[in-house]
C-alpha atoms as one frame of an Amber mdcrd trajectory, in Angstrom:
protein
 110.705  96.006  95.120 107.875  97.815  93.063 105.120  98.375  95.233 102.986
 100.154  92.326 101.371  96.793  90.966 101.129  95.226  94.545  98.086  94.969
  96.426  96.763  93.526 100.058  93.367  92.346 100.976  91.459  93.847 104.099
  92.674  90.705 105.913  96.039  91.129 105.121  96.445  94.760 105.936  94.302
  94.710 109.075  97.138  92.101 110.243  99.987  94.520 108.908  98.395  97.267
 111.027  97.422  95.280 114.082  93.761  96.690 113.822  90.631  94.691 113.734
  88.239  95.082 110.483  85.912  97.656 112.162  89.142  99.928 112.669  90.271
  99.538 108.891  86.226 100.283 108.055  86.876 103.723 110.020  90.259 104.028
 108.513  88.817 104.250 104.892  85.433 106.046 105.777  88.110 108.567 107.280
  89.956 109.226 104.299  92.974 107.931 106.052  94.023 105.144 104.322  93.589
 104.985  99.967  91.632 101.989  98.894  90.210 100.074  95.984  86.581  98.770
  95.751  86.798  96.097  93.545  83.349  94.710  94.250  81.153  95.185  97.288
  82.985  92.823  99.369  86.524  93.182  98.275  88.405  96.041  98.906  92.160
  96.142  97.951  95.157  98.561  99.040  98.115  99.190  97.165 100.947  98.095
  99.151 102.807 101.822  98.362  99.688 103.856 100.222 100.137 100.595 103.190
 103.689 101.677 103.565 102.834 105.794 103.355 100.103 104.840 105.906 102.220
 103.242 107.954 104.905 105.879 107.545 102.924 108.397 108.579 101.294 106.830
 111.607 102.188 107.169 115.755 102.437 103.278 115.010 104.940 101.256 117.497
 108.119 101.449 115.846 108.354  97.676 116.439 105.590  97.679 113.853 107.501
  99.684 111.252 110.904  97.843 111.570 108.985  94.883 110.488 107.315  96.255
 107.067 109.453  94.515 104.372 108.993  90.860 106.267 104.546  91.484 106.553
 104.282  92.827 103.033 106.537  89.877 101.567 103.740  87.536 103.963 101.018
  89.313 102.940 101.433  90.923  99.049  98.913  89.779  95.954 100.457  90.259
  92.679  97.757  91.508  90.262
């Protein structure tokens, strides 16, 4: 799959990462995590920097086994 043109709401990836909003706001005011300001109240991530994010994380394992079944849940094709 081509994650390049795929992109997740806050919603969707604070669900992916098992965070709450507030954590995802912290995330991004970080630097940790790329994101996309399409307005003032929606923000987009590209699935690919979700996945590097993820990747890179001391995330459960659990979490990462299940990538490929939350992005197919969760992915917006722009």
């Amino acid at each position: 799959m081509d994650n390049s043109n795929l992109f997740l709401n806050s919603e969707a990836v604070a669900a992916i990462l098992m965070v709450s909003k507030r954590t995802l706001q912290n995330y991004r005011s970080e630097g940790k995590l790329v994101y996309y300001q399409v307005s003032r109240k929606n923000i987009l991530y590209r699935v690919e920097d979700v996945v590097e994010f993820l990747k890179q994380s001391s995330c459960c394992s659990f979490q990462k086994d299940r990538i490929n079944a939350l992005l197919e849940k969760y992915v917006v094709k722009l």
